[in-house]
N, C-alpha and C positions, 0 to 999 in steps of 0.2 A: 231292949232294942239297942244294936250297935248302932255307934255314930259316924262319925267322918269317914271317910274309904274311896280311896283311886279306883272310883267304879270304874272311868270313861276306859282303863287299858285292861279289863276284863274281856272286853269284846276287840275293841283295836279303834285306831285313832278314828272318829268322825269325817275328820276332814278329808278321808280320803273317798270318803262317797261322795263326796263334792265335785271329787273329778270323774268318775263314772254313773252323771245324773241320767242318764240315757238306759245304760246297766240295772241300774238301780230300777228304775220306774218298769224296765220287762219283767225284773225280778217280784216285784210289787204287783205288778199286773196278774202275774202266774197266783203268787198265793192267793189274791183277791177271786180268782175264778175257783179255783180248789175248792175256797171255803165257799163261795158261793152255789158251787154243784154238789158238795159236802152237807149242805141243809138248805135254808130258805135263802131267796136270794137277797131276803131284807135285810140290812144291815142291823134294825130295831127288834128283827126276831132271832138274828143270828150271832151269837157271841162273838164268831171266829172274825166273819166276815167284818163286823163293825171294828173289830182291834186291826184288819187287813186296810178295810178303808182308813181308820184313822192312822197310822202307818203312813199311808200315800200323801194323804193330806200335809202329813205333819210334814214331808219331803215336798212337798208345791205341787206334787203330781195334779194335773190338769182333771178336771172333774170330768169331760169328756174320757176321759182313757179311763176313767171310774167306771163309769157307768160301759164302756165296752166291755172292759173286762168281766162285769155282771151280767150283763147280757149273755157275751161270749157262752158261758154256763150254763146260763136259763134256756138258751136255744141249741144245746145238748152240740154244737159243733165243737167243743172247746177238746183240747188233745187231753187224753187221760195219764193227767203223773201220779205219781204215788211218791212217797213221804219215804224218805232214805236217812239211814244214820249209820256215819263212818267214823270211828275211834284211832285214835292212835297219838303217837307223841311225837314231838318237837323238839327243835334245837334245846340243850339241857334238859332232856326228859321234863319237860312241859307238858303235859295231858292237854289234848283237842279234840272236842266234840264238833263234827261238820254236820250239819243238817242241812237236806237236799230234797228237791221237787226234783223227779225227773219221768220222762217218756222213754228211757232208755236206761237201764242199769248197770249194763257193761258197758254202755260209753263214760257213765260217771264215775263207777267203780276205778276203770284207767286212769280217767285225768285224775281223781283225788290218789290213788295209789302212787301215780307220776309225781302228782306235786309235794307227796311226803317224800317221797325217795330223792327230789332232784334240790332237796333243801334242810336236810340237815336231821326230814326226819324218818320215822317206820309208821306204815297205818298196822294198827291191830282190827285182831277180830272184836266181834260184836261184843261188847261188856269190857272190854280190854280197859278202859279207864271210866268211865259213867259213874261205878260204884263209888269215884273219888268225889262225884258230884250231886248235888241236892236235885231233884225236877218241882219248881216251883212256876208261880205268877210272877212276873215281874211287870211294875207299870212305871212308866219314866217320864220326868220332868223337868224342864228344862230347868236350869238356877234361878230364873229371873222371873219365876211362879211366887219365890218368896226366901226367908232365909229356912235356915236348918230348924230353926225350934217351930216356927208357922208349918213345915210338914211334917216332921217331926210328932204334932199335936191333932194335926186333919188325918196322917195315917192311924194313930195309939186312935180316933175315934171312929174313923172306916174300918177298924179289925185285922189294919196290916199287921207283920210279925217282925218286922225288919225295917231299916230305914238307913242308905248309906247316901251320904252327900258330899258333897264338892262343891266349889263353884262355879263351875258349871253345870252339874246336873242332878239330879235326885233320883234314885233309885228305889222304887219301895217293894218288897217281897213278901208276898204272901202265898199260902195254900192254893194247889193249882182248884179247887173245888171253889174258892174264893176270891177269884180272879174277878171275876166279871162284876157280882155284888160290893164288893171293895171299890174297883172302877168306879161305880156309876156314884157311889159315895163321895170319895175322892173329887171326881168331878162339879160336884156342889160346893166346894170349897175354891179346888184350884183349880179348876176350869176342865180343859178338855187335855188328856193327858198326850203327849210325843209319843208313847207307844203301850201297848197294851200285848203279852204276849205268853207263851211258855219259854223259861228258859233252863238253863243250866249254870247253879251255882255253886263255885269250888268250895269243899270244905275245907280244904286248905292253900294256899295258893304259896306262889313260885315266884322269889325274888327274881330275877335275871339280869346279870350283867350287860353293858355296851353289845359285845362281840356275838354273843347268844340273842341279844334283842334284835341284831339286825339283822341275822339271816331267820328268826322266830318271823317281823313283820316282813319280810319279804316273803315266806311261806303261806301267809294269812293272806297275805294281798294275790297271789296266785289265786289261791282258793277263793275268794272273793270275785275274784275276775272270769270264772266258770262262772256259766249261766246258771247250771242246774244246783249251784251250792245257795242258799238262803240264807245261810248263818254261823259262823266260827264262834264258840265257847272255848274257853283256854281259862287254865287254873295258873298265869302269870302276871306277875303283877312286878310296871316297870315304872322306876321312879322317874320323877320330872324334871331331875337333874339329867339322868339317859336319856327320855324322850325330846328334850332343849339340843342334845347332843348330835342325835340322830337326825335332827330338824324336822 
């Protein structure tokens, strides 16, 4: 098991979904129906669906706009997206993985091809960087579940494979077929986990300087700010001297 690691700039800073709480909870909404029209509307029968709701929860999303979005589904009005994935790279050849909900695939195709172009970077075709990344479980905790050797000891007994910490957060990776059994383990220990999902993990990751980081997070945060994008993977990794810098 690796130990310590700048998990939080894997994905991009938290705090900025603070300022699109609004964004966020459409985007939440969307995937909650998918998984919900995707299998049962249960969350206790549906794997996807309960990592969807606990997602929302874990963001304060209002249990009313929960249960809509599950309805939405179950009463077959709900729009049909399908599940998109766009590759390409980044200010200093950065590898990004964009994963997308969308009802329209040449309107998203455009905006993410626009947003690589108008920021430093090229989208690729399909496979164009993926192969640089693992497809695992990833389940996350916030720091203050416990220290590093307390998860550390509840993932090596849940059957995680990985373990990267901070002080702020916990990251634990296991086998995507393991996702959900690991979960529900885990959660007898540390509670109810911040998210539960599939992700994409670099196997090797990319220092980045000041100058590259801040047209890299100015790109991420465009992408972010489309409705139909759900999620940026990036194989960069920026220290907390740059991130202090960048404020």
């Amino acid at each position: 098991m690796a130990g310590h690691s700048k998990f939080k700039n894997i994905m991009h800073r938290k705090g900025a979904q603070d300022k699109k709480r609004s964004a966020q909870f459409s985007k939440l909404s969307r995937e909650i129906t998918v998984a919900a029209k995707m299998g049962m509307p249960d969350p206790d029968m549906n794997p996807r669906l309960r990592a969807a709701v606990n997602a929302a929860k874990a963001q304060s999303m209002p249990k009313d706009n929960i249960q809509r979005a599950i309805e939405k589904a179950s009463k077959g009005d709900a729009e049909n997206y399908e599940e998109v994935r766009y590759e390409g790279y980044g200010p200093g050849g950065v590898a990004l993985i964009v994963e997308a909900l969308t009802d329209n695939r040449n309107r998203t195709a455009t905006n993410v091809r626009t947003a690589f172009a108008k920021n430093g970077g090229n989208l690729g075709a399909s496979g164009a960087v993926s192969h640089g990344f693992e497809r695992l479980g990833l389940i996350e905790y916030a720091g203050s579940v416990g220290d590093e050797d307390k998860v550390l000891e509840a993932a090596i007994e849940a059957g995680a494979d990985d373990v990267e910490s901070d002080a702020d957060s916990h990251a634990i990776w296991v086998a995507v077929e393991n996702l959900h059994p690991v979960a529900r383990e885990l959660e007898k220990v540390l509670g109810e986990a911040e998210g539960v999902k599939l992700a994409w993990k670099p196997s090797l990751k990319v220092d980045v300087d000041e100058d590259t980081a801040k047209t890299l997070l100015k790109l991420i945060d465009v992408l972010d700010d489309d409705d139909d994008v759900q999620t940026v993977w990036g194989n960069y990794e920026i220290s907390d001297a740059v991130m202090e810098k960048l404020g």
